[in-house]
N, C-alpha and C positions, 0 to 999 in steps of 0.2 A: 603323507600328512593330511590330504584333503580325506579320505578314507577315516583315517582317526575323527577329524570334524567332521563330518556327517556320521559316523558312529556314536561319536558322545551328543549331537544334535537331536539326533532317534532318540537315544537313549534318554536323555531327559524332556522329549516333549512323550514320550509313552510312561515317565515317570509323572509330571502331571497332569497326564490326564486320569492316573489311575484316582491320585491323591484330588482329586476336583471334587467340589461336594454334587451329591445326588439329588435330585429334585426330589423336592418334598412335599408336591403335591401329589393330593390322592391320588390313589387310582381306583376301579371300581374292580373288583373282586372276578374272578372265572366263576361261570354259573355252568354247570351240567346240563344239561336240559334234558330232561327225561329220567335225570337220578335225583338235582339236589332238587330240595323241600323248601316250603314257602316257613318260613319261622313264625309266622302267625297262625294260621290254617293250618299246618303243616302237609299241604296237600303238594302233587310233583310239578313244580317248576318244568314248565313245557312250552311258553312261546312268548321267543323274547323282544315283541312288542309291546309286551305287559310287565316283563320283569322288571325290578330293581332292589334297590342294594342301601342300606346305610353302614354307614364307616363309624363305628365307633371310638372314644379313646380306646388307647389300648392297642389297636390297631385291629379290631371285632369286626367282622361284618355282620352283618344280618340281610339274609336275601328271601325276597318275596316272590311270591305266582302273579303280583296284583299291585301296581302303582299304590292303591286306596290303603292295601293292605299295610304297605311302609307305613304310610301317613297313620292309620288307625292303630300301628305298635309304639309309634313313636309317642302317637297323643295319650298311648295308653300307659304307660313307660316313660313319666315325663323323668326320672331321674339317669337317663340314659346321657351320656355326652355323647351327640353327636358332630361329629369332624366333616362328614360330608354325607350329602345324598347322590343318589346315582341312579338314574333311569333310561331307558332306551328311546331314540327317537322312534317315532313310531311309524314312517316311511322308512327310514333308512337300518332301523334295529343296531344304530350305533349308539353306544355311551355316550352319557352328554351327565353334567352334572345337574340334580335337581335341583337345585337353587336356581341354576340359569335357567332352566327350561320352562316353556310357556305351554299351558293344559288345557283339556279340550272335558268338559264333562257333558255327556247326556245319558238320560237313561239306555238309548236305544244304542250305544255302545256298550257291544259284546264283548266286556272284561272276563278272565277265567273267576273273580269272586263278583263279579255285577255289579262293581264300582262306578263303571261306565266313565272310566278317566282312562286317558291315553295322551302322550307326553309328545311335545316336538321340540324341536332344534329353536326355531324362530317363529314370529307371531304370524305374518304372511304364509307357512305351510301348517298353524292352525286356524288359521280364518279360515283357507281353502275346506281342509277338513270337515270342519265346523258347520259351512256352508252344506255339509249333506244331510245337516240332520235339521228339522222344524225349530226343536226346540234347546240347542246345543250352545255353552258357551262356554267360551275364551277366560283363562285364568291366570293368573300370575302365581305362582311358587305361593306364595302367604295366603292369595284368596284360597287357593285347592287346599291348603290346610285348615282354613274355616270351614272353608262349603264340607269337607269331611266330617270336623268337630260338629257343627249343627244337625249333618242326616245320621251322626251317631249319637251325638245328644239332647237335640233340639234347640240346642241355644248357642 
């Protein structure tokens, strides 16, 4: 009898776990590195300090060579719905979502398109960063899309 009850026990805690909803948040996309193409540029996606990714409805990705490069598809392409951004940290080359992530621009950072943007986790490992360059600053998710929008349009 105990045999029976622990058989029907299994049996319905492996029945909900099947039927449990799935998270629904994002996630960011597998990047090839050395095959997939930048959607903007279309040049090959090769070091993924720099890559990143927007999640479109739909469930679309679109993956870039160049932080800058999302940001300038996205500004370019305002009818686009986008569900998430997604960029690498730039010590550790984990995903992290762009909304949360804190940016680091100077010119004298060596992006694959010379964005000179390069993404972190938190604001203390882009201070440190930051601190290598004279003229280098710290960004929040919405200024990096300005400071974009003005050296692409001037305003």
């Amino acid at each position: 009898m105990k045999r029976l009850i622990i058989v029907y026990f299994l049996l319905i805690t492996f029945l909900l776990a099947a039927c449990s909803p799935k998270s629904t948040e994002p996630q960011p996309p597998e990047i090839i590195y050395g095959q997939d193409v930048c959607d903007t540029c279309q040049m090959i996606i090769s070091d993924p300090k720099f890559a990143s990714a927007l999640l479109l409805e739909g469930d679309v990705y679109l993956k870039f060579d160049d932080v800058g490069d999302m940001f300038v598809h996205q500004m370019n392409h305002p009818e686009l719905s986008v569900r998430a951004w997604f960029v690498h940290d730039y010590g550790s080359e984990q995903w992290l979502r762009g909304e949360n992530a804190v940016y680091v621009f100077s010119p004298d950072i060596t992006s694959p398109m010379d964005h000179g943007l390069a993404a972190f986790t938190d604001r203390a490992a882009a201070e440190a960063f930051a601190a290598r360059y004279a003229d280098a600053r710290v960004l929040t998710f919405d200024e990096t899309r300005l400071h974009v929008h003005v050296v692409e349009h001037g305003n």
